[in-house]
Each structure stands twice: as structure tokens, then as C-alpha cells.
C-alpha positions as CSV (number, residue, x, y, z in Angstrom):
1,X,-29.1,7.4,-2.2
2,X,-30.0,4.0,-2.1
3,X,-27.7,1.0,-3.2
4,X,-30.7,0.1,-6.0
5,X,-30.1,3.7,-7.2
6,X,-26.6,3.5,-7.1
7,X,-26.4,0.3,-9.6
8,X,-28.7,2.7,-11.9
9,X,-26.2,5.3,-11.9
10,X,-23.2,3.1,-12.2
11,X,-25.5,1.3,-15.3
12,X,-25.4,5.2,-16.9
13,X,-21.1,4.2,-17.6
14,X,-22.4,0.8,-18.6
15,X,-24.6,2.2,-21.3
16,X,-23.2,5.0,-22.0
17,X,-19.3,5.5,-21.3
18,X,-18.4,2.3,-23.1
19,X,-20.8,1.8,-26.4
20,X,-18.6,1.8,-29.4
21,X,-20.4,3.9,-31.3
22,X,-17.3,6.7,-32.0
23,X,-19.8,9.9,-32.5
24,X,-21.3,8.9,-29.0
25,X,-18.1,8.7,-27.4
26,X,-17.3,12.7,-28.4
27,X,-18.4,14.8,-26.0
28,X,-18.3,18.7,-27.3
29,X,-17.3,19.9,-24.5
30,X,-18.0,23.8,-24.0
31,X,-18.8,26.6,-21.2
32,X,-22.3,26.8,-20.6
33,X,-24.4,27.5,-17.2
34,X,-24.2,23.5,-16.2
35,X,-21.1,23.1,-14.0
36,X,-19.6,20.3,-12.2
37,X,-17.0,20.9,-10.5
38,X,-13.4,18.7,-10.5
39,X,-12.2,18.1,-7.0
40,X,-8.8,18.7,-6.9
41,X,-9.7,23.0,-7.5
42,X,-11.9,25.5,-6.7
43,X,-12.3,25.9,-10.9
44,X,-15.3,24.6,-12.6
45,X,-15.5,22.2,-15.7
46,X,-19.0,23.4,-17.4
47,X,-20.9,21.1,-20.3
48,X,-22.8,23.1,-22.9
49,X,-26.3,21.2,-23.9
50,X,-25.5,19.3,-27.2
51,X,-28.6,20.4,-30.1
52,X,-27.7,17.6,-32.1
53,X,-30.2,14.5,-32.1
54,X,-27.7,12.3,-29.9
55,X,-27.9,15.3,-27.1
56,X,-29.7,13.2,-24.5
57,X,-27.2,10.1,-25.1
58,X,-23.6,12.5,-25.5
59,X,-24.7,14.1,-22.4
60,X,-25.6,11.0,-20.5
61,X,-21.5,10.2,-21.5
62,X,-20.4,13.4,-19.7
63,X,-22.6,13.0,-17.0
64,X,-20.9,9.3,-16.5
65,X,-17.7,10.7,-17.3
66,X,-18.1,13.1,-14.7
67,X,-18.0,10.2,-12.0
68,X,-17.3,12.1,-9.4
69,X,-21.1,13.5,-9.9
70,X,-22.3,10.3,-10.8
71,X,-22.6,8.6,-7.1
72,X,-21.3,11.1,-5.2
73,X,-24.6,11.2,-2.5
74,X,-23.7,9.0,0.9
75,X,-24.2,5.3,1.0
76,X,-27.8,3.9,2.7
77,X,-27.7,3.6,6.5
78,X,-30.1,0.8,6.6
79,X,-29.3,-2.6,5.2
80,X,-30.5,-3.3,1.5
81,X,-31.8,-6.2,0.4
82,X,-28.9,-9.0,-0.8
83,X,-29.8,-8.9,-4.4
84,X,-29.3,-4.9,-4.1
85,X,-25.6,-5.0,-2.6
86,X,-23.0,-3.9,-5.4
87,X,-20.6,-6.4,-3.3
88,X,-20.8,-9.9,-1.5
89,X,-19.5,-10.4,1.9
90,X,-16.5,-12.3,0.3
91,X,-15.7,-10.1,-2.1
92,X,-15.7,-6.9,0.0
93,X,-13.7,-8.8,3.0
94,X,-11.4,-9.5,-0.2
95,X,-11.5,-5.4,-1.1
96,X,-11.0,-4.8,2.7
97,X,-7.7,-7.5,3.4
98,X,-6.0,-5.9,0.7
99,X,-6.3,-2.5,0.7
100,X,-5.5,-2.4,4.7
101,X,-2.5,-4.7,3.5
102,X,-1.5,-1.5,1.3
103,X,-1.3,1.0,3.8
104,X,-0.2,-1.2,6.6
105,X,3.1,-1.8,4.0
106,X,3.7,1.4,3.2
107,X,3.4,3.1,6.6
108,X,6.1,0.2,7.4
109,X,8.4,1.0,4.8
110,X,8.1,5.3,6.2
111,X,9.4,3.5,9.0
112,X,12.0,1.3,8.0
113,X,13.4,3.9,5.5
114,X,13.9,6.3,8.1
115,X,15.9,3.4,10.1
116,X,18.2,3.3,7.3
117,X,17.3,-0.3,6.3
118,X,16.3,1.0,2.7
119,X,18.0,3.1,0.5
120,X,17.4,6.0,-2.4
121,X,13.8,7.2,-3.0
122,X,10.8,5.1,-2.0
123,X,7.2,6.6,-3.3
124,X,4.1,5.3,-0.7
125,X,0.9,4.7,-2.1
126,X,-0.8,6.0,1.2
127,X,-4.5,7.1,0.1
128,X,-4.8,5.4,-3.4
129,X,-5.4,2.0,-2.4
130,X,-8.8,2.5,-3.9
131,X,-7.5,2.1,-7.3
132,X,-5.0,-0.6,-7.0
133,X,-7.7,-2.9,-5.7
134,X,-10.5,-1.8,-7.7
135,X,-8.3,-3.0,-11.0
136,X,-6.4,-6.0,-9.8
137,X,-8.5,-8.2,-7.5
138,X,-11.0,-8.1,-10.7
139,X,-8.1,-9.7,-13.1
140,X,-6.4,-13.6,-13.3
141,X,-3.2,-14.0,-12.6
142,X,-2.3,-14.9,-16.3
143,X,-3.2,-11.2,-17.1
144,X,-0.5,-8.4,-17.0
145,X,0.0,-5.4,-14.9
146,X,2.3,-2.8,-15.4
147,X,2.8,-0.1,-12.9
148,X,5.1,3.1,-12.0
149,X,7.9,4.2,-9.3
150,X,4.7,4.0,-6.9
151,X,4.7,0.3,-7.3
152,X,4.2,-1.6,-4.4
153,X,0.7,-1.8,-3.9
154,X,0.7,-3.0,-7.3
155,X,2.9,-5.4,-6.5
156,X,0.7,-6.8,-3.8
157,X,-2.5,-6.7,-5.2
158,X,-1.7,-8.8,-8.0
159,X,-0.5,-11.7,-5.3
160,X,3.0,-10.7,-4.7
161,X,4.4,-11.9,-1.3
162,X,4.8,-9.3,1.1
163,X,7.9,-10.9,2.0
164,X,9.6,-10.9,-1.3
165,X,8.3,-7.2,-1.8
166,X,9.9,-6.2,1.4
167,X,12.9,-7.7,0.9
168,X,13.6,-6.2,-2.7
169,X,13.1,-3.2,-0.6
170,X,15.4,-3.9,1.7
171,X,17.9,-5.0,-1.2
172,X,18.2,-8.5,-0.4
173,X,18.7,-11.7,-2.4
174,X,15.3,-13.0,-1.3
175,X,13.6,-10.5,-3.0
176,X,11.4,-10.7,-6.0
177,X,14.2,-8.8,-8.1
178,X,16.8,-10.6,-6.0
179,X,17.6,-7.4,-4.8
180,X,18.7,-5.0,-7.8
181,X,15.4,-3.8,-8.3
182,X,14.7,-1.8,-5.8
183,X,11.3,0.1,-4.5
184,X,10.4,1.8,-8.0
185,X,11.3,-1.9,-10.1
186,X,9.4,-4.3,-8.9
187,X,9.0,-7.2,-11.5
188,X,7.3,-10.9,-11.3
189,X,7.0,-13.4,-13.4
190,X,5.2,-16.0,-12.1
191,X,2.3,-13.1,-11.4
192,X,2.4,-11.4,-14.5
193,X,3.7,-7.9,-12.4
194,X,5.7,-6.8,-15.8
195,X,7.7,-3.8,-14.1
196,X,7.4,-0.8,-12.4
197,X,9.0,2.0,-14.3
198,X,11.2,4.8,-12.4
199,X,10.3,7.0,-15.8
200,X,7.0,8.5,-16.4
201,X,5.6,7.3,-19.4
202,X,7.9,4.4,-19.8
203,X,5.9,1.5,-18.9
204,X,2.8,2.5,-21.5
205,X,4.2,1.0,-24.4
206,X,5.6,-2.3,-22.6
207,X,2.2,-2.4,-21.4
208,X,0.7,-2.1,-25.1
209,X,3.6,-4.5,-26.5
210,X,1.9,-6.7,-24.0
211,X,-2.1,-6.1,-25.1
212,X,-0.4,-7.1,-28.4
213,X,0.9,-10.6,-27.1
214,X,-2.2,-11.4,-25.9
215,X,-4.1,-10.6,-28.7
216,X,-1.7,-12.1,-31.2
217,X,-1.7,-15.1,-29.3
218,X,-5.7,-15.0,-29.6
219,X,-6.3,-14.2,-33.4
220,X,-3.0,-15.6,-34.8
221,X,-1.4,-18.6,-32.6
222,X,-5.3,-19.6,-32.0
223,X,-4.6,-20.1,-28.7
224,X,-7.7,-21.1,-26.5
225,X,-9.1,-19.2,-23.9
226,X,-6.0,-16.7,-24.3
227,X,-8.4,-13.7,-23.3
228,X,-5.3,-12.3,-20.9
229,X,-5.7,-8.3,-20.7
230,X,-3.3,-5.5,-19.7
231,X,-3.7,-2.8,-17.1
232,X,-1.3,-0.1,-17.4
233,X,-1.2,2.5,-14.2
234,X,0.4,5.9,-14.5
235,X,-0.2,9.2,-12.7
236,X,-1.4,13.0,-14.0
237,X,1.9,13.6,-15.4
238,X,2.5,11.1,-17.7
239,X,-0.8,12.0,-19.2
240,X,1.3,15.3,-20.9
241,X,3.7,13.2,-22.5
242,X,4.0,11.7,-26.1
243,X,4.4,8.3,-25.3
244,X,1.1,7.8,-23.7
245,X,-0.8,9.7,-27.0
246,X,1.4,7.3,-29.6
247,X,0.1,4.3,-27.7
248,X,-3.1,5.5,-27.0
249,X,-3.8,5.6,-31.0
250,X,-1.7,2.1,-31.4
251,X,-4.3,0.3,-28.8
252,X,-7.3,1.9,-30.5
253,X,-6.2,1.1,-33.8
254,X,-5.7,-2.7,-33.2
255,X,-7.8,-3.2,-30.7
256,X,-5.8,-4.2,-28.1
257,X,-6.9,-5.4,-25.0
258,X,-5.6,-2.8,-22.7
259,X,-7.2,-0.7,-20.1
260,X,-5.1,2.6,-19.3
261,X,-5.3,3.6,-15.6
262,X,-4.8,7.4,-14.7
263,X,-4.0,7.7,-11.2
264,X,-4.8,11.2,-11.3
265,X,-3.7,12.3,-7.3
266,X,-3.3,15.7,-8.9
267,X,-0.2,16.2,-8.3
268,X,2.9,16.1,-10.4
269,X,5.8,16.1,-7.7
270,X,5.2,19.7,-7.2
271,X,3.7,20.8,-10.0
272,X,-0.7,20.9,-9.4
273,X,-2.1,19.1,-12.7
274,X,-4.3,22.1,-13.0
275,X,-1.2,24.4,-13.5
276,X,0.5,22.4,-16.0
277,X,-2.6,20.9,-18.1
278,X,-4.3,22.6,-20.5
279,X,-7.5,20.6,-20.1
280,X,-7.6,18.7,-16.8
281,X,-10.2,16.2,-17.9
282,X,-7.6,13.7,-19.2
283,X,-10.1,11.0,-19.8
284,X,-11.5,13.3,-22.8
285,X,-8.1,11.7,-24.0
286,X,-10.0,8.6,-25.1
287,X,-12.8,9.4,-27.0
288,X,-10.0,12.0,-29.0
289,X,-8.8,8.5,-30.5
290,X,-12.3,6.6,-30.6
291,X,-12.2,5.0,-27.4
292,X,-14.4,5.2,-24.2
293,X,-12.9,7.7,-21.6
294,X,-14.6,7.8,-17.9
295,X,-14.0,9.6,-14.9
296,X,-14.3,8.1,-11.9
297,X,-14.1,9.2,-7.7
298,X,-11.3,6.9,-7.0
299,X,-11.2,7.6,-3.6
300,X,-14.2,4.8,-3.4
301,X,-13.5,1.4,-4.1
302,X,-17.0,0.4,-5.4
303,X,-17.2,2.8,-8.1
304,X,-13.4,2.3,-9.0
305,X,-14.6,-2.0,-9.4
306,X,-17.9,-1.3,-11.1
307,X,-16.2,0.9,-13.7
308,X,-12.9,-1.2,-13.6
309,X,-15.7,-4.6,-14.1
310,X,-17.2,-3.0,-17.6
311,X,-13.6,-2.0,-18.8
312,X,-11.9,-5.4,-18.3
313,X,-15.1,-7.5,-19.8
314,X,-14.6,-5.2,-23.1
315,X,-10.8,-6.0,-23.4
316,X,-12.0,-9.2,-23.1
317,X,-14.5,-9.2,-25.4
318,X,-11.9,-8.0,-28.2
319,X,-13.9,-4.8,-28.1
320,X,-10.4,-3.3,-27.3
321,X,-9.0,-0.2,-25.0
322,X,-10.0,2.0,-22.2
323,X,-8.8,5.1,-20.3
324,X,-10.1,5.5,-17.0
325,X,-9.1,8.8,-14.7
326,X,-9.4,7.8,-11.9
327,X,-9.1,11.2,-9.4
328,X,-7.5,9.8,-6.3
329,X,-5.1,11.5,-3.4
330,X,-1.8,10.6,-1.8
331,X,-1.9,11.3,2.0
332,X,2.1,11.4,1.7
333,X,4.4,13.5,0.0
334,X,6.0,12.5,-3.7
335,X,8.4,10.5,-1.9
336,X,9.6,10.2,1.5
337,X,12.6,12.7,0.9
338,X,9.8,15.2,0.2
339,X,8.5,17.2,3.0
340,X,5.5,18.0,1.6
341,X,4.8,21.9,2.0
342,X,3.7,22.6,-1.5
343,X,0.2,21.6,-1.2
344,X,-2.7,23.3,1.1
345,X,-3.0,21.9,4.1
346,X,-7.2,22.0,4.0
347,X,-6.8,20.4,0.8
348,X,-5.2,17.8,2.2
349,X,-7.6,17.5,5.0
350,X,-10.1,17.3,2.7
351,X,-8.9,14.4,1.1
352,X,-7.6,12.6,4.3
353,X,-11.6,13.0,5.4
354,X,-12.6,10.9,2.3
355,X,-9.9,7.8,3.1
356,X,-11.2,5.2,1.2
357,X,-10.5,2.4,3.6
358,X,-12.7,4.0,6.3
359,X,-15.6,4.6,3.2
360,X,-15.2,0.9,2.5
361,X,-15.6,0.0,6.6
362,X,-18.8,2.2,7.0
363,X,-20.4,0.5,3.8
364,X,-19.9,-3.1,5.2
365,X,-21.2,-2.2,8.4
366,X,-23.9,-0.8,7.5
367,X,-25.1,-3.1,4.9
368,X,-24.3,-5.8,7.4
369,X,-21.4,-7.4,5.4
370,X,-19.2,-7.3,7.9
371,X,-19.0,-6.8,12.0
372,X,-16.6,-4.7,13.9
373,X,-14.8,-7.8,14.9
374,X,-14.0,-9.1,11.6
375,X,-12.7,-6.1,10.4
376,X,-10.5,-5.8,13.4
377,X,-9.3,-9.5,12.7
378,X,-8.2,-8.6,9.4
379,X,-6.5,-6.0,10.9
380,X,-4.5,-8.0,13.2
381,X,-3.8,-10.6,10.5
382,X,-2.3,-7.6,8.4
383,X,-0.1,-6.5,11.3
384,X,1.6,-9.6,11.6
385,X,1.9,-10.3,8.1
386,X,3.8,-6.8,7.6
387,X,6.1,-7.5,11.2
388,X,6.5,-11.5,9.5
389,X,7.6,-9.5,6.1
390,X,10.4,-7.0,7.7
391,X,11.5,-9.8,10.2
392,X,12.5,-12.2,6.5
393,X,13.5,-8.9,5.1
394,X,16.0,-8.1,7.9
395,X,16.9,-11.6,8.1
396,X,17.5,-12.4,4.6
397,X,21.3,-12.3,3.0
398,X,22.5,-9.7,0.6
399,X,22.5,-10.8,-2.9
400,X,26.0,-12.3,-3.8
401,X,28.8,-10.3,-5.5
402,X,28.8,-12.7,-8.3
403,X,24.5,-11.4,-9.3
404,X,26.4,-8.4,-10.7
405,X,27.0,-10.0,-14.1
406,X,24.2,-12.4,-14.3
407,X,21.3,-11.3,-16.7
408,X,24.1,-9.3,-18.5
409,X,25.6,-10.8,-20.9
410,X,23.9,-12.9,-23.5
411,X,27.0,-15.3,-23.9
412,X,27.5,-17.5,-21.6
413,X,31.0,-18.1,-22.5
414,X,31.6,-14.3,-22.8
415,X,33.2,-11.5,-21.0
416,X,31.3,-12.3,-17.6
417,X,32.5,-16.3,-17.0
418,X,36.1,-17.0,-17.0
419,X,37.3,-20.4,-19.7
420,X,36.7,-22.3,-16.2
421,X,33.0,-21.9,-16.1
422,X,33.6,-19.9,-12.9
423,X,32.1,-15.7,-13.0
424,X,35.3,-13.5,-13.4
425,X,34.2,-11.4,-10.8
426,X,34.8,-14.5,-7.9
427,X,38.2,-14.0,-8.6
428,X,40.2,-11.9,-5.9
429,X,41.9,-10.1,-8.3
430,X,38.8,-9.0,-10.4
431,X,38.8,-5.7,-8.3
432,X,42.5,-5.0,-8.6
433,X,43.5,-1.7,-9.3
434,X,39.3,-0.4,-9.6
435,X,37.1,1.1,-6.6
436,X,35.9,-2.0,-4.3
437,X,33.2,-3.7,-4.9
């Protein structure tokens, strides 16, 4: 398949997957003798052919929401022309740095959790870079992202320092939670990283209370150029639960300008999304409340941006919400207390042989993007960066005893600060006759 063709197919979503026409959006789907298969099983999902008028356009939508079928076929060997590349050489040595900074991170924290240096569960991203990078490098840095336990890619991506996201895991007062956040509640501020969320399901309606700032800000407080959007990430799971619907319906209904992310790595813990779903095709969720719904191989970065591209330019645009599935894989267990032995072991070959970093090298060197040697820079930069990050971490101090009642109380005259201005807990007899500090 060439890279002209692949732009066609990608245009299919474009035209297709996100026109607001509600009837188009409804895809009827029904056994019939077309299959295609989902990845994750040896199942089939089957289409029937559509009678009505609109059957050539509704089926076009399942075909695009099919993704994985869309662009599956291998990438050209022989360099394209420029104006035919879906990427520039900057942007894909962008795509590159930061998903290599992903799993370089995460195989350092296996490593440092099993030295002891961090402490309760810690959930590696390993294998899903694809999706993190697909979304994020596309949005500013006023917009928001919110994100799950499996949070520090996301943290990254949207221009987190390594070193602060390090040292959060490492509990220490240099860390962008100053330490009491921990791997699965990572939070910044000043890069618009709104949370991630231990509970499944709780960061969706932060994430549409946000859509809602932005878009009140817009329409109401006339701000100018407030066109800030949301990205909410969340895995298979959460896509079962009735937070998700509720907002789902609020964001359609006022048009918010939110895009929800499945990370679908078809797995829930233990539990195989095809066990515990009734329909696995959860981005047949959308169109259910009127908005555009696509599936999308997010093992590959390109397809993840192009899709991620039209879905950001409509929030935008005010044309309001999108769910996007993107089917993806974790190479590690749930967490790294979790030894893994539920899952086949050639299905996890299978996905292992599809690592989107490696896809991502073989595209850039073969359209001539990139050489051997730059790649292998970035590399090295990464490795240092990641050693630079655990040496701060390591280095950095504890956060004080006295951080335990900041953010607490809303008083600041109240329980937490003695009549001398001083935090009650400084006091050597705050611990007297109570476990130790």
C-alpha cells in the first residue's frame, strides 16, 4: 500500500467517521457473511449490507470504524514523494523522542521498584506509547489531559519533566505532587495534566467538568482564542461503567469539546474485555448518543495522529465530542505485582511483534526521514535523560512532616496552624501518645 493510498484511506474517517449528520453516524450493525475480524480474539465482528439509501455512506463509517482494516497492509519500501509523507521529518523525530522517552521511563521504574526505591502499585505503559503520543504531541499546552493509574506516559507527553515525574515516584518533595501523589496521581498545573485517577471511571467527569470550562469560557466569558480541548484516557473497563455513559450523553448534549480516549489493551486486570463485554466494539458507544465513534490500530502511531488530528480540529471547531477505541497492548502485566500468567503467551507474542516504536523506526527509514544514526542519537539522549531523572530522584529530600496538613484545611487559622502561625504538627509533642509519624 502506498503512502498516497494510505492518506485516501485515512480521508474514508475524515469523511465519513466524523460528519455530524446523526443517521450517518448509526451503523446497524448485524451478522452477515462480511467479517472483520477484532484483534484481541479469534471471534469475528460481521457487518450486514445496509438496504437503506445511505448504505454506501453507513458502511463507509464501519469500514473506517473498523480501523484496524482500514490501513492494515505494510508501509511502502521505497521512498514517496515529500508531498505524499503523512509526517515531516520534524514531526516524526518528535513521535520518535517521545515515545522511546515512554518506555525508556517505565522499564526504569520495573527497575527501581524492584530496588525498593518506590513503593505500592506502579502500572507501566510498556506497548501503548502509540496512543499517548498520537493525542498529546497534537494539543497546546493550555489544553487539558486527564489520564488513569497508568499515568506516566501521560505525564510526559504533555511536557512533564522526567525528573519531577520520577521523583513523585520516588516520593520525594521535588516531585510534581511534592511527593503525596504517587505513581497512579500524577497532577500539573502549569501543563494542564489534571490528574490521574487510581479509580476507573473517575477521571471522565473531571475531564467533562473541564470541556465545560473551556467552552463556557468561549461562549459566555467571550474569552478570545479560548479554543482549549480536553482528552480524557481510560482503558476497556471503564467503558462498562455508568460514569462514562452519563458523561458521554452530557458532552454530546452541550457540545463540549472533549475527545474520549479508549485505551482498549483488552484487558481488564484479569478479566479479557471479550469475557466481560457484551459488545466489544465500544466505539459503537458514540454514535449510541449522536456522536462520531472510530476504531483505530493503536499499535501504530500514524493512524492513532491522523484520527487523533480530525478529532481535536472538531472539538475545536465547537462541533463537540469524540470517542475513539483505540485497540492497543501492554507488553507488561496490570502492574508490576502481577505476574502475568493469565494471558496466552502467543497472544502476547503477537502483539510484542507489532511494537509500535520499531513500526515507527521502519517507516522513517524507509521513507528516508530519518537515518540509523539519528535514531540511535535519540536513543542515547533518552538514556541519559532517564539515569539524569533517577540520579535527582535519589538525590532529592523527602517532603517535610509539616506537607501533611497543607492543602487540608481551608482555614488558615484553623485546626492545622497553632495561634503562633507555626503548623501544629512541628511541635514535638503533636505525636504524643499517637503512632509516630
Amino acid at each position: 500500500m502506498s503512502a498516497a493510498s494510505l492518506s485516501s484511506s485515512i480521508n474514508v474517517i475524515r469523511s465519513a467517521s466524523f460528519v455530524s449528520d446523526k443517521s450517518a453516524l448509526v451503523s446497524n450493525a448485524r451478522p452477515s457473511s462480511s467479517s472483520s475480524a477484532f484483534l484481541g480474539s479469534t471471534a469475528k465482528l460481521r457487518f450486514n449490507p445496509l438496504s437503506s439509501p445511505a448504505a454506501s455512506l453507513r458502511s463507509s463509517v464501519v469500514a473506517a470504524a473498523a480501523a484496524s482494516n482500514v490501513v492494515k497492509e505494510k508501509q511502502p519500501k521505497s521512498s514517496p514523494s515529500g508531498s505524499h509523507l503523512l509526517i515531516t521529518k520534524e514531526e516524526g523525530l518528535e513521535l520518535y523522542e517521545d515515545m522511546v522517552l515512554g518506555r525508556a521511563f517505565e522499564d526504569m521504574c520495573a527497575q527501581m521498584y524492584y530496588r525498593g526505591k518506590m513503593f505500592g502499585f506502579v502500572h507501566l505503559y510498556n506497548g501503548q506509547e502509540a496512543v499517548s503520543t498520537g493525542f498529546i504531541k497534537l494539543l497546546k499546552q493550555e489544553d487539558s489531559v486527564v489520564s488513569t493509574y497508568r499515568d506516566h506516559v501521560h505525564a510526559l507527553s504533555k511536557g512533564v519533566p522526567a525528573r519531577q515525574v520520577m521523583s513523585e515516584l520516588f516520593g520525594k518533595e521535588t516531585g510534581c505532587c511534592r511527593g503525596q501523589g504517587g505513581s497512579m496521581h500524577m497532577f500539573s498545573k502549569e501543563h494542564n495534566l489534571i490528574g490521574g485517577f487510581a479509580f476507573i471511571g473517575e477521571g471522565i467527569p473531571i475531564a467533562t467538568g473541564a470541556a465545560f470550562t473551556s467552552k463556557y469560557k468561549r461562549e459566555v466569558l467571550k474569552e478570545e482564542g479560548c479554543d482549549h480541548v480536553t482528552v480524557a484516557f481510560f482503558g476497556d473497563g471503564t467503558a462498562n461503567n455508568g460514569q462514562f455513559f452519563e458523561c458521554l450523553n452530557m458532552a454530546q448534549l452541550w457540545k463540549l469539546p472533549i475527545i474520549f480516549v479508549v485505551e482498549n489493551n483488552l484487558w481488564a486486570i484479569g478479566m479479557s474485555h471479550l469475557r466481560a463485554t457484551s459488545d466489544p466494539q465500544i466505539w459503537k458507544k458514540g454514535p449510541a448518543f449522536g456522536m462520531p465513534g472510530v476504531h483505530v490500530d493503536g499499535m501504530d502511531v500514524l493512524k492513532v495522529r491522523e484520527v487523533a488530528k480530525e478529532a481535536i480540529g472538531r472539538a475545536r471547531r465547537g462541533e463537540g465530542p469524540t470517542l475513539v477505541e483505540c485497540e492497543t497492548y501492554r507488553f507488561r502485566g496490570h502492574s508490576l505485582a502481577d505476574p502475568d500468567e493469565l494471558r496466552d503467551p502467543a497472544e502476547k507474542a503477537r502483539y510484542a511483534s507489532r511494537d509500535p516504536i520499531t513500526a515507527l523506526k521502519k517507516y522513517m527509514i524507509e521513507s528516508n526521514l530519518a537515518s540509523e544514526a539519528e535514531l540511535k542519537a535519540i536513543n542515547k539522549k533518552i538514556d541519559e535523560l532517564v539515569e539524569d531523572a533517577v540520579e535527582f530522584a535519589d538525590a532529592s529530600p523527602p517532603p517535610r512532616r509539616s506537607q501533611l496538613l497543607e492543602n487540608v484545611f481551608a482555614d488558615p487559622k484553623g485546626f492545622g496552624i497553632g495561634p503562633d502561625g507555626r503548623y501544629r504538627c512541628e511541635d514535638p509533642k503533636f505525636t504524643e501518645g499517637t503512632a509516630k509519624v
